[in-house]
Backbone as a ProteinNet text record, in pm:
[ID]
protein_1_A
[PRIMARY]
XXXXXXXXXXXXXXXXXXXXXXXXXXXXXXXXXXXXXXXXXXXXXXXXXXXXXXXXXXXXXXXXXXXXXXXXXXXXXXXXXXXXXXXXXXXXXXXXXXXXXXXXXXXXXXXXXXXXXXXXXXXXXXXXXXXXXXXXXXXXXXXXXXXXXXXXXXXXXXXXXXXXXXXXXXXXXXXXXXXXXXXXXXXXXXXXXXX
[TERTIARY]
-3935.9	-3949.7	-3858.1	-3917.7	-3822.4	-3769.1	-3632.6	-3529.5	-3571.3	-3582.4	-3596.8	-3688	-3774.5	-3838.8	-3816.2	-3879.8	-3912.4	-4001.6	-3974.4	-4071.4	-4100.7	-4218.9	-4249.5	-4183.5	-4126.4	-4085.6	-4194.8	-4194.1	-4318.2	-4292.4	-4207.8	-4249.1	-4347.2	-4307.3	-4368.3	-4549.7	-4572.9	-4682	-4773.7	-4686.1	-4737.6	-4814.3	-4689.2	-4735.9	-4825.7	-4833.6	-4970.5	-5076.7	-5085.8	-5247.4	-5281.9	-5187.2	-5267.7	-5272.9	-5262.4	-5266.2	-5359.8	-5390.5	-5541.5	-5648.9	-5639.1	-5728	-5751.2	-5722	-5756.9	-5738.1	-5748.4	-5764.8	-5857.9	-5915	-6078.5	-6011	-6131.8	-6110.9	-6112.9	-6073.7	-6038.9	-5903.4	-5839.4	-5693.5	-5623.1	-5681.7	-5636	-5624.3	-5750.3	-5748.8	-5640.1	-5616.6	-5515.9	-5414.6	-5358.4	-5237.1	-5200	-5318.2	-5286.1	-5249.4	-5324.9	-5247.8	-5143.6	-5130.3	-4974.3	-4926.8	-4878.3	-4831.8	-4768.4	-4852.5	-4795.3	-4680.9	-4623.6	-4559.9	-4443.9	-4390.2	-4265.5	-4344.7	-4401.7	-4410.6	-4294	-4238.2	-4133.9	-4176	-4303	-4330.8	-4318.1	-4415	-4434.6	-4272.8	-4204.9	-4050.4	-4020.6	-3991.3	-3923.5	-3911	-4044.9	-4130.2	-4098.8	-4109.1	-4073.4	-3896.1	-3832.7	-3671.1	-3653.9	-3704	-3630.8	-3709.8	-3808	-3854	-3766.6	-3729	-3584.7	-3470.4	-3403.3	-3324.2	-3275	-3443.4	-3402.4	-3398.8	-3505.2	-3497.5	-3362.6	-3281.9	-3128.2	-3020.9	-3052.7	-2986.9	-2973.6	-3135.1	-3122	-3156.7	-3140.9	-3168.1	-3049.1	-2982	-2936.3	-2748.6	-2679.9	-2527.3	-2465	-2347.2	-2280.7	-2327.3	-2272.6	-2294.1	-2470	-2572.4	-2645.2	-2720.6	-2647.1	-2670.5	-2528.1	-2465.9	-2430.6	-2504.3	-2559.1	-2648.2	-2725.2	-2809.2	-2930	-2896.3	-2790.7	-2741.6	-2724.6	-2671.1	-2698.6	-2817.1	-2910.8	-3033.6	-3094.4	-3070.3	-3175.2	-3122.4	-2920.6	-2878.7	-2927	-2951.7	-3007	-3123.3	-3212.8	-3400.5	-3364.4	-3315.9	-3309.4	-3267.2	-3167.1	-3118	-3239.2	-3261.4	-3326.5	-3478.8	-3492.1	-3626.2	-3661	-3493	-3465.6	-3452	-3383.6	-3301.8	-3467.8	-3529.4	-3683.9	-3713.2	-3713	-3799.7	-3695.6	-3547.3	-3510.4	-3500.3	-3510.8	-3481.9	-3604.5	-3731	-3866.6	-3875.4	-3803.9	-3749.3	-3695.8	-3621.1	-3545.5	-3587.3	-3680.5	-3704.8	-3890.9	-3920.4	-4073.5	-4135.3	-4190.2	-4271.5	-4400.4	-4500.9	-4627	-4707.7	-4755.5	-4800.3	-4889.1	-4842	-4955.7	-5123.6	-5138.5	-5295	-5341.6	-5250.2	-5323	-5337.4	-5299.8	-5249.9	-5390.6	-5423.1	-5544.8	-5697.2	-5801.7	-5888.1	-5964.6	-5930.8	-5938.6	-5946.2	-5831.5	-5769.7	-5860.9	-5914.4	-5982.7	-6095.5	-6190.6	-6260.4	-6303.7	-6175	-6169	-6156.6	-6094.7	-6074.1	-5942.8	-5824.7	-5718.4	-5754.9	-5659	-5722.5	-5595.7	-5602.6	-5543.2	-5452.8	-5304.4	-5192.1	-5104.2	-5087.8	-4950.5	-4998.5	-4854	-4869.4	-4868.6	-4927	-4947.6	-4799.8	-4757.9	-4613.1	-4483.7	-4493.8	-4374.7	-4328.1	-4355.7	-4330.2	-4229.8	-4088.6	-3986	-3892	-3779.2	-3856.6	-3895.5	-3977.1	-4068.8	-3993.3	-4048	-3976	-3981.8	-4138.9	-4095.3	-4041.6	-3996.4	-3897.7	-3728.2	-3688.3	-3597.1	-3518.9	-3665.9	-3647.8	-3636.1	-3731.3	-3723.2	-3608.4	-3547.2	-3423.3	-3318	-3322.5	-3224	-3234.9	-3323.1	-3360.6	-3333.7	-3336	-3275.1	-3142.6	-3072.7	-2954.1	-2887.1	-2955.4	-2872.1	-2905.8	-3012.2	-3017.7	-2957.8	-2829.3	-2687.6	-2642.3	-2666.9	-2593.2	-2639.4	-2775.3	-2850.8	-2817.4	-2808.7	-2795.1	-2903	-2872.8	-2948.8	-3107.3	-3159.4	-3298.8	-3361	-3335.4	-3409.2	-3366.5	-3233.5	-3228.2	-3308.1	-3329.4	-3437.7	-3543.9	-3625.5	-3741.4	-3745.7	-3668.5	-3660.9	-3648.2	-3606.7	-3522.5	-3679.8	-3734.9	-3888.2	-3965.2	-3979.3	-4093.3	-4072.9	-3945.5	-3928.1	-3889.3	-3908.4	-3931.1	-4096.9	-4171.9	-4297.6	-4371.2	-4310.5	-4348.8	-4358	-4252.4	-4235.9	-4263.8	-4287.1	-4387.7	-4533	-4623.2	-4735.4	-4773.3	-4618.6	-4655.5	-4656.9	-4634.8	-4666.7	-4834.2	-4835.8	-4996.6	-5121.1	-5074.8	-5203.9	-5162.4	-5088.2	-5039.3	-5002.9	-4939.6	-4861.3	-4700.6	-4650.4	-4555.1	-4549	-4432.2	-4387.7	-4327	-4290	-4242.7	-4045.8	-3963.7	-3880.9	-3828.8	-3968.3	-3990.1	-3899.3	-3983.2	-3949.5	-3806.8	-3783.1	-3641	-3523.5	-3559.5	-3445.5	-3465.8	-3559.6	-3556.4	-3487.9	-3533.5	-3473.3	-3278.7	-3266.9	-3132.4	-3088.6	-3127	-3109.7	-3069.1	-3179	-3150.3	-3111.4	-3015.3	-2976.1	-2792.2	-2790.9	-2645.2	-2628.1	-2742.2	-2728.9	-2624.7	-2743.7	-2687.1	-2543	-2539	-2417.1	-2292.3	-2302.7	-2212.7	-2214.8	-2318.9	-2284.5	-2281.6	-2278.6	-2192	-2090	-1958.2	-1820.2	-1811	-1906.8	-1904.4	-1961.3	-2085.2	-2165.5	-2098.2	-2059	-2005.7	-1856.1	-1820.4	-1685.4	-1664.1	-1538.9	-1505	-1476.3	-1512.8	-1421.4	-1267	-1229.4	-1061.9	-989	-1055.5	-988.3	-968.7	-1110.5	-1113	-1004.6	-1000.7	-889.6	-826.7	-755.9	-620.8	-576.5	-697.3	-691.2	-667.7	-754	-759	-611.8	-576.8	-461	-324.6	-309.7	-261.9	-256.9	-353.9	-340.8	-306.2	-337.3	-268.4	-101.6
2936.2	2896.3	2778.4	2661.1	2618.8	2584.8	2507.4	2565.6	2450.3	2308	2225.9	2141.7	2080.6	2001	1853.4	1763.2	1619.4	1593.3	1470.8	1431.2	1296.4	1253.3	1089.7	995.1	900.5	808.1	706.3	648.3	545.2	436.9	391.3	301.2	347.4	500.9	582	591.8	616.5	611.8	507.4	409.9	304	216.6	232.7	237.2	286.6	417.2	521.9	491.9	404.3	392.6	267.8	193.1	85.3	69.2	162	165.1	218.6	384.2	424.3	319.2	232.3	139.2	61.5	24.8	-113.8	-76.5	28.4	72	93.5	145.6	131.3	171.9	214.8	345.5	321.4	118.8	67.8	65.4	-4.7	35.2	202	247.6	380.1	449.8	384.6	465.7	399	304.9	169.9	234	278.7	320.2	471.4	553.6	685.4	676.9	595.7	587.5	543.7	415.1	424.5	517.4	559.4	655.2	757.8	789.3	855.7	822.5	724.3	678	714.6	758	817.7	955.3	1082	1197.6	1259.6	1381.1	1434.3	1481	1485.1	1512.9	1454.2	1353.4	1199.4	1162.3	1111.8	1073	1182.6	1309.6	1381.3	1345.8	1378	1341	1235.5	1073.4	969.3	928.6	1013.2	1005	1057.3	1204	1256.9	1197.1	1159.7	1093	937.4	898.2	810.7	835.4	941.7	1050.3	1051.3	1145.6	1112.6	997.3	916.2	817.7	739	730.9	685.8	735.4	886	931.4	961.2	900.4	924.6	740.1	658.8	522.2	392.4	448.3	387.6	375.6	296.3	308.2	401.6	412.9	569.2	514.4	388.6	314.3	378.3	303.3	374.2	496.9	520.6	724	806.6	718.5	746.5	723.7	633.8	555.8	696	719.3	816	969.9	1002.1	1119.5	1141.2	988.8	1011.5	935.9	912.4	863.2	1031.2	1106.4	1248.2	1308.1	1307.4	1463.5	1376.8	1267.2	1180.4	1267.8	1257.8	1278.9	1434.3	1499.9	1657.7	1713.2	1662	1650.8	1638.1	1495.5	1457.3	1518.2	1581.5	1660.1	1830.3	1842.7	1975.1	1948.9	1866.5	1842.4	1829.3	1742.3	1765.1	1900.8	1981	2121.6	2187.6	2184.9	2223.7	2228.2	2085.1	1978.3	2062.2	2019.1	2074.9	2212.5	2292.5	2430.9	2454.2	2373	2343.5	2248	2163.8	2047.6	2066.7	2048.6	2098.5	1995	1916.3	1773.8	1719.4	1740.3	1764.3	1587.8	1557.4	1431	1388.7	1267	1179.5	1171.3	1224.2	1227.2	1318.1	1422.6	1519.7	1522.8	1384.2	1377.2	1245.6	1175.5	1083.5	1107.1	1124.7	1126	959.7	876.1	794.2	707	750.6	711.8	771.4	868.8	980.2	874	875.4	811.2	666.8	578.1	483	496.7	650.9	630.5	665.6	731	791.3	914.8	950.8	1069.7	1189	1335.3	1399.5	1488.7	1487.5	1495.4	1603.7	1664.3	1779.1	1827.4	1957.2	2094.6	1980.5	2010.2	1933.8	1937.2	2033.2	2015.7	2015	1912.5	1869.1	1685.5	1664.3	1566.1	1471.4	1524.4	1538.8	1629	1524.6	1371.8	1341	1205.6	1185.3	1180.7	1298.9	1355.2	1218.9	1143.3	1032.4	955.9	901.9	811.3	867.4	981.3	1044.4	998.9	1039.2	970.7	826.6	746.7	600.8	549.6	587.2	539.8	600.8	762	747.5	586	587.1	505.9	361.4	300.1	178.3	177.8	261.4	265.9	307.8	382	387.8	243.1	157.9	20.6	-76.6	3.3	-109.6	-101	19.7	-28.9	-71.3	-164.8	-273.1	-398.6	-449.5	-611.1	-676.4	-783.4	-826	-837.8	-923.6	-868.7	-775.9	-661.5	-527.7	-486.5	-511.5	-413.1	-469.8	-607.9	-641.4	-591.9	-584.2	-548	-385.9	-295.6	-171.6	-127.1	-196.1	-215.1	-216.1	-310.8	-360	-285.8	-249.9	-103.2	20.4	32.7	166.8	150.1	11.8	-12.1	45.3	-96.4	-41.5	101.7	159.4	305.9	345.1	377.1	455.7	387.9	255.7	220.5	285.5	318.2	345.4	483.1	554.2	691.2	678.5	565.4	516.2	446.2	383.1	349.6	460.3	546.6	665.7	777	764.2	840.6	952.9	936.8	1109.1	1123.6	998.3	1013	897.3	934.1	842	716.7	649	550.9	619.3	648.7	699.2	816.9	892.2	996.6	947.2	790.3	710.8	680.2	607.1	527.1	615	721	841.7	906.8	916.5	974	875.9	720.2	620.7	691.1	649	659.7	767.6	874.7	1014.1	999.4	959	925.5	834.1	740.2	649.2	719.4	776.9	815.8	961.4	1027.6	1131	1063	946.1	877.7	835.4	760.5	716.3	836.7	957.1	1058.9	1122.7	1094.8	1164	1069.8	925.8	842.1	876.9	912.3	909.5	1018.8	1120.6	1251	1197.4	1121.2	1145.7	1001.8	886.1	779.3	760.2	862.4	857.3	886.4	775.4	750.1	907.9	941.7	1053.9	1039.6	1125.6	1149.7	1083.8	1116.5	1072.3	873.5	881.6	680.7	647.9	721.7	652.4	681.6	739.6	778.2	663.4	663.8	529.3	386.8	373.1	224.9	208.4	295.5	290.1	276.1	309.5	348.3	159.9	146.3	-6.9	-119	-85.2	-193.2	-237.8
452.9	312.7	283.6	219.1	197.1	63.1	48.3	-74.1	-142.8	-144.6	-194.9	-231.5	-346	-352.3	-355.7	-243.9	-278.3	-307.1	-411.9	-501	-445	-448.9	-375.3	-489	-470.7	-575	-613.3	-730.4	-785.1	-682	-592.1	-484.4	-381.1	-363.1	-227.1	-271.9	-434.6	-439.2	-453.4	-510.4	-478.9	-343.9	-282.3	-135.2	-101.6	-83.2	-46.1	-129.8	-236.9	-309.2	-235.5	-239.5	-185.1	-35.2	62	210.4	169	121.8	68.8	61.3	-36.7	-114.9	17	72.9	177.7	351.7	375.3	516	553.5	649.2	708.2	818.3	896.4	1025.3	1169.3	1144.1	1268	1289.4	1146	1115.5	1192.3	1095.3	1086.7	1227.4	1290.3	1485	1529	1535.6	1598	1545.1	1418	1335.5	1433.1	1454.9	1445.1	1633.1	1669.9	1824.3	1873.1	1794.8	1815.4	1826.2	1683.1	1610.8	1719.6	1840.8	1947.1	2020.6	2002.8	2086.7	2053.1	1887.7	1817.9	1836.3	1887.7	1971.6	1991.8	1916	1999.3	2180.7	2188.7	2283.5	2376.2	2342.5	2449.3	2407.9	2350.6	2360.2	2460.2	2436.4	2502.2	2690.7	2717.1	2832	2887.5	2765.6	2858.6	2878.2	2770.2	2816.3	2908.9	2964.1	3072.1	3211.5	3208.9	3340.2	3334.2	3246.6	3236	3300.7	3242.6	3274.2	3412.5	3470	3634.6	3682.5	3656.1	3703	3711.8	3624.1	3646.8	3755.1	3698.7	3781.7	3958.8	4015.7	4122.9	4190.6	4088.9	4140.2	4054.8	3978.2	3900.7	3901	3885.4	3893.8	3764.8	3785.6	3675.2	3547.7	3493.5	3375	3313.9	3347.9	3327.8	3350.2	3424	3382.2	3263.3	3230	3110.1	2990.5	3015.7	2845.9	2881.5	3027	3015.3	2966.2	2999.4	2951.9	2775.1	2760.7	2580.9	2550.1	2587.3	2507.3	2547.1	2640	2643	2569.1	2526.3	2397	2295.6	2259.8	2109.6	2117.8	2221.1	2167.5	2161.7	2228.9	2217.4	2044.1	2020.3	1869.9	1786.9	1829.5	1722.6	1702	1846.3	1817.6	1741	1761.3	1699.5	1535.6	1463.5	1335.4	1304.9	1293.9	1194.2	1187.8	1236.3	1196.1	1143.4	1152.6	1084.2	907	917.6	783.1	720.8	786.2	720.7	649.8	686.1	663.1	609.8	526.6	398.2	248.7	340.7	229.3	193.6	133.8	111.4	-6.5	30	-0.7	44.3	-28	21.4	122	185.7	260.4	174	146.9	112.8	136.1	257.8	321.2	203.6	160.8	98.1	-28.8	-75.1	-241.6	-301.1	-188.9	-181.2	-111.5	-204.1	-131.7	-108.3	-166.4	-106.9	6.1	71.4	178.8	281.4	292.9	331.4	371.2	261.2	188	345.4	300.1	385.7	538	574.7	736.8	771.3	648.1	716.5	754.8	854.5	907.2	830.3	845.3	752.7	916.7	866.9	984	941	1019.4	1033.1	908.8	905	773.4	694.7	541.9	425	365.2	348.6	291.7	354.1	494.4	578.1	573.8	501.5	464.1	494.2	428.6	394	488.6	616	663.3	780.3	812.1	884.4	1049.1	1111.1	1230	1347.5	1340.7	1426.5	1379.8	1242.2	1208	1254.1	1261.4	1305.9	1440.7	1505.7	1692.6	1702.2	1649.6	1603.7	1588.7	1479.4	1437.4	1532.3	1573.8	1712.4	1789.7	1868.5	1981.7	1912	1825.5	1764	1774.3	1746.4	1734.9	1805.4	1930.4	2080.1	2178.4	2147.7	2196.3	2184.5	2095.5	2081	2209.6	2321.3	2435.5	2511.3	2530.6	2612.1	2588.2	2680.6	2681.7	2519	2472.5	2389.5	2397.1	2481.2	2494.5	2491.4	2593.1	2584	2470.4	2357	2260.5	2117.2	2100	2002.4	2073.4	2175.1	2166.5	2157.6	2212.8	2179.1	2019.4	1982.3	1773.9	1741.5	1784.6	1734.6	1710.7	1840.7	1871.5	1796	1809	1726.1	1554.5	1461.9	1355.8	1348.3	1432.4	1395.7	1408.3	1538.4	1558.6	1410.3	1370.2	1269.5	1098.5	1100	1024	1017.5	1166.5	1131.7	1096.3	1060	979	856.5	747.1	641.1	635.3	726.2	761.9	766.4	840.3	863.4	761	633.5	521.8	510	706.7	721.8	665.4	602.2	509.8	394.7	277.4	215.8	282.8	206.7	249.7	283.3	189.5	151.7	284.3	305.1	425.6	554.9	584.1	721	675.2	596	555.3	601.4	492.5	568.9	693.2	765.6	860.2	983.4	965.5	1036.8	1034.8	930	868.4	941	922	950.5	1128	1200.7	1322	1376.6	1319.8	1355.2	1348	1273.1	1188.3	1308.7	1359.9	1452.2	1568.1	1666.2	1756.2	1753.9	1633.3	1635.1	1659.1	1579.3	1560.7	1728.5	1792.9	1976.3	2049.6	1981.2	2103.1	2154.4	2067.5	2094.3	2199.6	2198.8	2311.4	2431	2445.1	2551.1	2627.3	2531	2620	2637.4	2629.5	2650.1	2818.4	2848.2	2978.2	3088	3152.9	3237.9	3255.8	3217	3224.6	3316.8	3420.9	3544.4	3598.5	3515.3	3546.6	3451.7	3323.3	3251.4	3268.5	3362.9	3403.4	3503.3	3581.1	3709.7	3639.5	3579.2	3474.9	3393.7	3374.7	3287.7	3370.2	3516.9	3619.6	3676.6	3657.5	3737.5	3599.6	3471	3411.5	3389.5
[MASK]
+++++++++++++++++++++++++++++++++++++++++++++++++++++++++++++++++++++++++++++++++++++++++++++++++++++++++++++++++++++++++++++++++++++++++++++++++++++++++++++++++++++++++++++++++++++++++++++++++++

């Protein structure tokens, strides 16, 4: 059950009438496939085949990043269902028949809304791509903006939904950097030993 109601704000509905009003069901296929790609599933899946992959081809450095980009997606795949279980805000798909109408397709429980679980992971993964070299981390930043844009597109959330959920998982990452990238005891004992 949950304890709290969100309410869409007059930007969020705004938004949602006019993605309603002007989508069509080429959009909407193109939107809703993406859309897979922020998957707690498919994320889950493609971090830990990451994961190993570091770990059995890769130097310590990056099998540290890999160790905290897998407790980020694990977190972050747990904290949405929790949140949902507390917060109770009905989806847009279900508030427009319009949209319908045009070719959105109708996604997840109607009143999970509130917030948008792949914007969650999204915004993890942006904000653990601070520890890539510059290139790979704008195009990773990129991908996982738009990911989680096209759950505003196929009107499986508010706008507000994604924002915080970005937020939400961006502010996760950051809070298990200091655990997961922190040096082993022993190198800083060595490192400290030779200065």
């Amino acid at each position: 059950m949950a304890f709290i109601e969100v309410k869409p704000t007059r930007v969020d509905t705004a938004v949602a009438n006019q993605i309603a009003a002007h989508t069509n069901p080429g959009i909407e296929h193109a939107a809703e496939t993406l859309t897979w790609g922020a998957d707690e599933h498919v994320l889950l899946a493609l971090v830990a085949a990451g994961w190993l992959s570091a770990h059995l081809l890769q130097p310590r450095r990056q099998r540290r990043i890999a160790n905290h980009v897998l407790t980020v997606s694990v977190a972050t795949a747990l904290l949405p269902h929790v949140l949902k279980s507390v917060f109770d805000q009905t989806r847009p798909d279900r508030l427009t028949v319009r949209g319908h109408q045009n070719g959105a397709p109708v996604s997840g429980r109607a009143r999970d809304a509130f917030p948008s679980g792949h914007a969650v992971h999204m915004g993890a993964i942006a904000s653990a791509a601070g520890l890539l070299p510059p290139t790979p981390r704008r195009l990773v930043r990129s991908v996982a903006v738009a990911l989680s844009l096209t759950r505003i597109a196929v009107l499986a959330h508010w706008t507000s939904d994604v924002v915080a959920g970005f937020a939400l998982g961006a502010a996760v990452e950051r809070l298990l950097r200091p655990w997961t990238q922190a040096r082993p005891r022993s190198r800083q004992h060595k490192s400290q030993a030779r200065s």
